[in-house]
N, C-alpha and C positions, 0 to 999 in steps of 0.2 A: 150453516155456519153459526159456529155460537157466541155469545159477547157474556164476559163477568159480570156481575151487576153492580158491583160498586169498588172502586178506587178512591183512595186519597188525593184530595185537590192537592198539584203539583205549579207554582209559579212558572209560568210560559218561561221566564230568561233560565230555568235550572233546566228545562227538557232539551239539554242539547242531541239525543235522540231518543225513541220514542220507548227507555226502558221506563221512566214512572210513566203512568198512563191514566188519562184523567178519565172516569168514567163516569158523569152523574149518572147516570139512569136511577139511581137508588131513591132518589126525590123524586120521581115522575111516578105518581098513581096510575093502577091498570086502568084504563076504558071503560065503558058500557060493555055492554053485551054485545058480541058480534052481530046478532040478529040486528039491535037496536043503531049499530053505526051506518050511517047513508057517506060510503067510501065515497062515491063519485063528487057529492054535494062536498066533502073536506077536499078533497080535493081540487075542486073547482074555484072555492073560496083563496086557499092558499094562492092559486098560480093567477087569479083575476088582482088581487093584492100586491103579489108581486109586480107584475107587470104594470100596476097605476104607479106603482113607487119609481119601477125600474123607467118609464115615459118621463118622471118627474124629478130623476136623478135625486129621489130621497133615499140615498144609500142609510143613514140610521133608519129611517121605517121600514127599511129591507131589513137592518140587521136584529131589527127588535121580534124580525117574523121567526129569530132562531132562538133558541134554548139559552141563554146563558153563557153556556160554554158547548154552543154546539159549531160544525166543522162547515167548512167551505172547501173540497176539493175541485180545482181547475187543471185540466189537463188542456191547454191553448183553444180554450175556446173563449178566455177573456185576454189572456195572456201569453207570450209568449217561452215563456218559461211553466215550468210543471211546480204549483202551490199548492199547499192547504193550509186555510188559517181557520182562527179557532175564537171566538168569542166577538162579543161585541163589536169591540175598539177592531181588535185584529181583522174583520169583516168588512169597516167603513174605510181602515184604511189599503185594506187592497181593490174594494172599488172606487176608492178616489185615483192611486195608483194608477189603476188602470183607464181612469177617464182622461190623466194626464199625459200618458203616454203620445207617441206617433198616430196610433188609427183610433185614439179617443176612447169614449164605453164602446167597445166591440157587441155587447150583447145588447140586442131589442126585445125579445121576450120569448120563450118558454111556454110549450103548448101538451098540456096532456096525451101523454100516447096510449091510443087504445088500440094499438094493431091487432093486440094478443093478449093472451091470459096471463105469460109472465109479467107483460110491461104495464097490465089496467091495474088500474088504483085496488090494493089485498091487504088484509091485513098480516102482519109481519110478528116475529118476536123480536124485540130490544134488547132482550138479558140474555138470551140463550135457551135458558133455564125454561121461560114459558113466564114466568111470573109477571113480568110487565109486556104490553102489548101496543104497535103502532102502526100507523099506514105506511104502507109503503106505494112510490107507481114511478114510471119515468115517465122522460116529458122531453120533446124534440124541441131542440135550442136554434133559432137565428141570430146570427150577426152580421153586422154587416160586411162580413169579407168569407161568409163561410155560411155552413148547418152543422151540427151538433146531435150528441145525446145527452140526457141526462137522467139521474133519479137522485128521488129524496124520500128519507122515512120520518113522519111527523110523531113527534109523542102529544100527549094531552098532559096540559100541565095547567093546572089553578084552571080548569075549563075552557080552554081554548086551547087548540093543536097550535104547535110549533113545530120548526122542524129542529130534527135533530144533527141529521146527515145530510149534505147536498152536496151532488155532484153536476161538475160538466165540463162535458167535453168536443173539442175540435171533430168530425169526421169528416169531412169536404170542404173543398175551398172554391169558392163561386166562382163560374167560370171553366174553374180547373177537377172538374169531378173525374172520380176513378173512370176508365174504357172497360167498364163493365157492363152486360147485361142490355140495356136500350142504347148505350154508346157504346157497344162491341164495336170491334172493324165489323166491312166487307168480307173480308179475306179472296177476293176475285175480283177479277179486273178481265171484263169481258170484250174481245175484238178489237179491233184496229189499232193493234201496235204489234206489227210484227217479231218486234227482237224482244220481246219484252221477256222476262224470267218469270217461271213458274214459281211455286211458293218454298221448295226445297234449295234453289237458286240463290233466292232475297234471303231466306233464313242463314245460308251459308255464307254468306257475304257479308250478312250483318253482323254474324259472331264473329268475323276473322277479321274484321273491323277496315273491310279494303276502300281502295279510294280516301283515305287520308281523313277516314273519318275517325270519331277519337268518343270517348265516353264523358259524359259529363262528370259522374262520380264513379271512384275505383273501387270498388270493396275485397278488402284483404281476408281471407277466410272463406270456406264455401258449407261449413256445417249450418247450421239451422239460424243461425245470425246472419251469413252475409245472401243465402237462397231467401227469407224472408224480408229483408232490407231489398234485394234485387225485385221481388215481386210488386212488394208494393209501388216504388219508385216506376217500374212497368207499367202500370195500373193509371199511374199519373202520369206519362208521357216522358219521366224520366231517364235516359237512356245511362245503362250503368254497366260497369265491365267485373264479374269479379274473378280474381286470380288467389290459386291454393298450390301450394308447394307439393301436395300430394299427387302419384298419378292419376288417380278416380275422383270422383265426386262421389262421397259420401266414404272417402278412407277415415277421415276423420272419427267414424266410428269403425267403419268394417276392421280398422290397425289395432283397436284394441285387444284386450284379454278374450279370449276363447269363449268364457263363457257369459257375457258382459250381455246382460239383459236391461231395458228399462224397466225402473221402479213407479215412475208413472205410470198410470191407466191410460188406457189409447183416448179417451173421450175429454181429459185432459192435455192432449200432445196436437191436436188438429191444427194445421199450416193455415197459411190464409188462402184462400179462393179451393182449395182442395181439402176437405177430411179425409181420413183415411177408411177405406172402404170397409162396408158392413159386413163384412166375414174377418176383418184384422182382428188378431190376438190381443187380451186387455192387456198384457203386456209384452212390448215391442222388441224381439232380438235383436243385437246390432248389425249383422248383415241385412236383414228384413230391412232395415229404417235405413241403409246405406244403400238399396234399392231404392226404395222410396226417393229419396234424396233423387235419385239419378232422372227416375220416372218426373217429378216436380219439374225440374230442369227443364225435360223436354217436351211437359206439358206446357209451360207456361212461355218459356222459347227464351229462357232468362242464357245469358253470355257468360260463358264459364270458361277460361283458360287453366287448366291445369299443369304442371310441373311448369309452375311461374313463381318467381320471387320478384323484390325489388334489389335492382342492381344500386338505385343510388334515386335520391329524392331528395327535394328545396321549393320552398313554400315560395312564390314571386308575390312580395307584401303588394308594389304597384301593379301586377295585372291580376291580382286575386286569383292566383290557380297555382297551383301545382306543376313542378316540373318532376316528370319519375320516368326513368330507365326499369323498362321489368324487363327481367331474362328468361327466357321461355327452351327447356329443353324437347331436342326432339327426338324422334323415334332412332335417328340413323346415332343417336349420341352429340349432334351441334348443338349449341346454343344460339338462340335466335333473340337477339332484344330490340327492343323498339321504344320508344317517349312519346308518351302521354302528358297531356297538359288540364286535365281535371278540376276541377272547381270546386271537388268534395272528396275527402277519403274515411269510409267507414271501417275502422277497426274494427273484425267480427270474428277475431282467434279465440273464443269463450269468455266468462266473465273473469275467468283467472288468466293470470301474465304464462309466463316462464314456471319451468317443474323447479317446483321447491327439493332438492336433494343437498340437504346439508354436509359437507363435510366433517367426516369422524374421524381422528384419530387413530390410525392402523385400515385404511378404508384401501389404501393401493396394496396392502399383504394378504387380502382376502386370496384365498387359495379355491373356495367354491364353486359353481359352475354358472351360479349367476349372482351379482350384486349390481340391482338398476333401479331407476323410480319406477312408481308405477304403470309411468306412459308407455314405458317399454319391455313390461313384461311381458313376454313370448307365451307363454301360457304354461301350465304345471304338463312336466314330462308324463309320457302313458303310463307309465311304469313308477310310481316312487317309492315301493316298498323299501323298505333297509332307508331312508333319505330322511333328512330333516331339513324343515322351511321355516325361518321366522319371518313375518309381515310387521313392520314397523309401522303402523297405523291403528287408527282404531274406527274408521268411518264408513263412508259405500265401497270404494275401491278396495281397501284391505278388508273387508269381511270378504266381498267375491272371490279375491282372488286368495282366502285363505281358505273359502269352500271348496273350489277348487283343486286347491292342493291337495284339500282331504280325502277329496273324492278318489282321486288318482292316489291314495293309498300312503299319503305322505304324513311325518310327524310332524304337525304343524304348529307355533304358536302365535299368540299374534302379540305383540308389545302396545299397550297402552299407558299412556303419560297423563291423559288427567280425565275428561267421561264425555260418555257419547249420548247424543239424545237418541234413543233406539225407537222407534214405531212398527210394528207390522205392515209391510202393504195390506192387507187385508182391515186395519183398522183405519187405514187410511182412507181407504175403497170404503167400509161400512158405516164410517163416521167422518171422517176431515172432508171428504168430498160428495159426502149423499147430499140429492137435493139439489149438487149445482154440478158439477163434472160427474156425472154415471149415463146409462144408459138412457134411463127414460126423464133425462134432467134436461133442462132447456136448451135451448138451440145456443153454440158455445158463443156466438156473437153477444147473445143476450149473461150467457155466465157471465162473460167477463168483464161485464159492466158490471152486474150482481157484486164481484168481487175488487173490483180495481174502483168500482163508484165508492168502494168505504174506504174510511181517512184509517189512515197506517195507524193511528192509538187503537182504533175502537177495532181495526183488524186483529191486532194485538192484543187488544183485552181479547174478543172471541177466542182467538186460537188459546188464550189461557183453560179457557172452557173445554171446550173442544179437546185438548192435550189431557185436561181430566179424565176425561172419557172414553179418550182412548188406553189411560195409563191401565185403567180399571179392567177394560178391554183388555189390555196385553198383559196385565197382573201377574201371573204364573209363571210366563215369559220375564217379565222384570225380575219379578222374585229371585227365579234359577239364575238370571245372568248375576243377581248381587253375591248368594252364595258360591257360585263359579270363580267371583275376582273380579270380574267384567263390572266395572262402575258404571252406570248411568245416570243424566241428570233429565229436564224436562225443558231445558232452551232457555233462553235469555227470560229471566222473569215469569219462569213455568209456562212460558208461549211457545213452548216446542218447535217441530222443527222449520217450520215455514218461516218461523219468525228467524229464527239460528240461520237459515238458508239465504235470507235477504240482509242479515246484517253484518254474516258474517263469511259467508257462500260455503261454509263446512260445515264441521264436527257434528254430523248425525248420520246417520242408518236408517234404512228402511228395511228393514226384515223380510229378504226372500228366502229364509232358509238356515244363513249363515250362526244365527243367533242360538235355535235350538242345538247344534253341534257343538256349540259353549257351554251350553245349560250340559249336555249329554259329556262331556269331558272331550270329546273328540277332536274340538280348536282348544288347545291351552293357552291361558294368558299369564302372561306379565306387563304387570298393572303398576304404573306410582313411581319406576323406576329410571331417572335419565341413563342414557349408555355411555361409557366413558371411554370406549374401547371397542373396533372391531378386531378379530384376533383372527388368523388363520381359515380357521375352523368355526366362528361362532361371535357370537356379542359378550363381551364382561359389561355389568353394570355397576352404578355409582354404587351399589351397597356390598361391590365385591363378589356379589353371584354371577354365575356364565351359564350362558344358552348354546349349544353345538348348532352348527348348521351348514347347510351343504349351497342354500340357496337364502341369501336376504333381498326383500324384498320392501323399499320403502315407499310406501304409500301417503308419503308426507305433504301433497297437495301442491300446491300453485302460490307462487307471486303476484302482486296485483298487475291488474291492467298494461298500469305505465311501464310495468319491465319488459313488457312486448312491444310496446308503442319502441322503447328506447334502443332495441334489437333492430327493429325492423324501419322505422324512421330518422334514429338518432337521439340525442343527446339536447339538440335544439330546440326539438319537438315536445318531448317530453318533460320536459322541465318548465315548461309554458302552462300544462294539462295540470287541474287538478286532479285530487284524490279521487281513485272510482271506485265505486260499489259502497255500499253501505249507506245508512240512512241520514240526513241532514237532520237539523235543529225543526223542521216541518213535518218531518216524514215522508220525506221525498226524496228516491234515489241520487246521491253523491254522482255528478258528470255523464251518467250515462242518458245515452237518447234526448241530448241536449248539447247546449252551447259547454264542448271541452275546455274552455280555457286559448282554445289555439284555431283562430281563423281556418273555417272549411275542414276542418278534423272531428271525425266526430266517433263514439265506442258506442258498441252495440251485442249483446252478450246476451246471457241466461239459460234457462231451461227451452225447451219447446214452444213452453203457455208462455213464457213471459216474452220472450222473443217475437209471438206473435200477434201479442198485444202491441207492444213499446215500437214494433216494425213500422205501424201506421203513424205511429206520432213521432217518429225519426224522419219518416218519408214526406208530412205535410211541410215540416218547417225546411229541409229542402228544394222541397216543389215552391214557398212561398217566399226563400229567397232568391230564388232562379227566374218566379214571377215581378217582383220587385215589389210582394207583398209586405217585406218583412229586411227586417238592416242587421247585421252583428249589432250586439249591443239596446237594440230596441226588447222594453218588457212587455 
């Protein structure tokens, strides 16, 4: 993963999110010789220093041991909320902050981890580039209500290492460790209890929730958000119910478009406590992953009700829970509801609300065979020869489902309004994720520290890098799409699409295909134009030209969060919650996998990878107000 070398210093009060992006490294001289640097001895120095400061609550001689303007990212292992601060000043006062708090300095000190070769003190690149050079190692964190990980990478500056980058994070909470591994169950219970149930018995009883037993928290959704929220919470003695409006487990994807593949690599999509086994495809078909899904369920023994809604829900401010009616249908066609009284409810219907389908102007005299959003495209007829299709989009869903079309024979265009950051999977796979998601790249617990231990600016700067190098990589590709019509751009601030992905959860492509049949004429575009009209037979647009078509297809993406929240809980709820997704004034995700804005509510969303990261840090702060760890409202 690559980092820019040098940024313009940006005033902390103007980054209200993380597009200027501060990157000294441009002042820090390269190192010694690698032969010449004694890694373990800097190493050892740093974290002995730390820890006299950290016994002697001299938060300035902690913050003098960083760069200037180097990062502090906390994922609750000091605090309970998700930080990163930046400089000096910004360092002392979030560990004063934090010593003022409910549970005090939470942190006691920070020990080298040498388990392995990713995690022992190596040297690193800073720039990307290669040009400047630093330590990097992690280092396992106690506090006193938990343990931790963490890493940092040191530069050398004016002859003394500093760090540049520090992270750390929550993973256990004392006392309350995952039932994993040396605290697995039994699973048997041997002799003298006559009536007692076998293990398919308790399991059946557990899930259909009899004898008047009830879940502690509800999770709405069963795609890869509310199965990875349900795991974890498992793991920590949580007991949690989740209900999906689908028949199956795993429709969520199998409902989709026909030919709807992941653009992720499988070594970047691995759930927690299960990867996905050494013969899966790098990448994942949606029925395949809506098996998967099923198979997880009943490995893990997680409680799934499907063809379940909520009938009706109200938050009790004096008993701290949740009152909810779900309705559950059955096979004979009854509906069966029941009330639950819950103490938590994760929202986990994706990191987007409601389908964005604008209304247009002549949209009910469409005479065609189909005009839907993309959620509910049926897939391109076998036959479309003599047919024309335009896809109103310009991003993943409308390229597939315009490939598609083409496939089956059809005239297709796709409409684009303004540009798409376009990547190769394959440049993705070659370059964005070599080294930390491929095959012979580190074990994924360790990636995603590798990846989520860096503060969102200096991920930022990298991916600027990184986006270079793929553009150069995809170059011919680019090229064709520009003279095709097909505009593209390189993401917020040339940090392409990772960046575009978490700030914005759209407008990019990952090229499995779709791309080269634009370069080849075979998807035609219209580019630049708003549609002022649909007509019959076709689109007219604002510049007076008409598109025929037999089939529109708008690929116009999603509403935020709270339009789901406002659907499915209300009007009360919702307006409580702040803004989700996208990045704060820190670089830190906007309400997700945290305190919502709305007592015991909480969103939980993304890809695969980030789902199965942010799962653990959704399910400790649960477990640690159920412990009586942790208060609303406490930092």
């Amino acid at each position: 993963m690559a980092m820019l070398d040098v940024q313009r210093r940006v005033p902390s009060h103007m980054r209200t999110v993380p597009g200027s992006v501060n990157i000294p490294v441009a002042r820090f001289p390269a190192p010694m010789k690698s032969d010449l640097i004694d890694l373990d001895r800097i190493a050892s120095n740093l974290v002995d220093t730390f820890n006299r400061a950290l016994d002697e609550r001299d938060y300035q001689r902690i913050a003098k041991l960083f760069v200037d303007d180097g990062f502090w990212r906390d994922h609750l292992a000091l605090s309970w909320q998700l930080r990163t601060v930046q400089g000096h000043n910004g360092i002392v006062e979030f560990l004063a902050g934090c010593s003022e708090s409910r549970d005090g300095m939470r942190l006691k000190k920070i020990s080298i981890d040498r388990s392995s070769n990713v995690r022992a003190p190596k040297l690193c690149t800073i720039d990307g580039a290669g040009n400047v050079q630093g330590v990097q190692f992690f280092f396992s964190v106690e506090t006193n209500i938990g343990s931790g990980v963490g890493i940092t990478r040191l530069v050398s500056q004016n002859g003394a290492w500093k760090i540049y980058t520090f992270y750390t994070g929550l993973q256990e909470l004392k006392g309350h460790e995952e039932l994993i591994y040396h605290r697995r169950p039994m699973g048997a219970q041997h002799g003298g209890q006559a009536e007692r149930k076998n293990w398919a018995e308790k399991r059946a009883a557990d899930a259909a929730y009899e004898n008047g037993k009830e879940p502690i928290v509800l999770i709405i959704g069963a795609g890869q958000g509310g199965l990875t929220a349900a795991a974890r919470l498992k793991m920590l003695g949580v007991d949690s119910l989740i209900i999906d409006k689908n028949e199956s487990v795993g429709d969520n994807w199998r409902l989709r478009y026909r030919q709807l593949v992941l653009h992720d690599p499988v070594w970047y999509d691995h759930l927690p406590y299960v990867n996905f086994p050494a013969n899966w495809p790098v990448f994942t078909p949606k029925d395949k992953l809506a098996e998967f899904f099923e198979c997880y369920v009943k490995m893990l023994e997680l409680n799934v009700w499907t063809k379940t809604t909520i009938s009706n829900s109200e938050w009790d401010e004096q008993r701290g829970n949740w009152i909810i009616t779900i309705s559950q249908k059955q096979d004979d066609g009854t509906v069966h509801t029941r009330t639950f009284h819950p103490r938590h409810i994760i929202q986990a219907t994706g990191h987007s609300g409601k389908m964005n389908l604008p209304y247009i102007q002549g949209m009910e005299n469409f005479e065609g065979e189909h005009l839907c959003h993309s959620s509910q495209f049926p897939g391109a007829g076998t036959n479309g020869r003599g047919k024309k299709a335009i896809v109103v989009g310009s991003c993943n869903s409308a390229h597939d489902i315009a490939q598609d079309y083409q496939e089956k024979g059809y005239d297709i265009t796709i409409v684009q309004r303004s540009t798409t950051c376009v990547i190769t999977s394959k440049a993705i796979r070659d370059i964005g994720l070599k080294g930390l998601y491929e095959e012979d790249g580190p074990p994924v617990q360790d990636a995603d520290i590798l990846f989520h231990g860096t503060p969102t600016p200096v991920m930022k700067a990298r991916q600027v890098h990184i986006t270079a190098l793929q553009a150069e990589y995809d170059k011919e590709l680019l090229d064709g799409l520009d003279k095709a019509g097909f505009k593209v751009d390189r993401g917020p601030d040339g940090a392409g699409l990772l960046t575009k992905y978490f700030q914005r959860g759209g407008g990019y492509y990952i090229d499995v295909g779709a791309s080269r049949m634009i370069v080849d004429g075979k998807i035609k575009v219209k580019q630049g134009q708003e549609i002022a009209e649909i007509l019959p037979r076709g689109l007219r647009f604002a510049d007076g030209s008409v598109l025929e078509a037999d089939e529109i297809i708008f690929a116009t993406g999603y509403e935020n969060m709270r339009s789901q929240t406002r659907l499915i809980l209300g009007d009360k709820v919702a307006d409580k919650v702040a803004d989700v997704w996208g990045y704060n004034e820190e670089g830190e995700m906007r309400t997700m996998w945290q305190d919502s804005g709305h007592r015991g509510f909480w969103f939980h969303g993304g890809n695969l990878a980030t789902a199965r990261y942010y799962s653990k840090i959704l399910a400790l702060q649960i477990k640690a107000l159920e412990e009586g760890l942790y208060k609303y409202g406490d930092k």
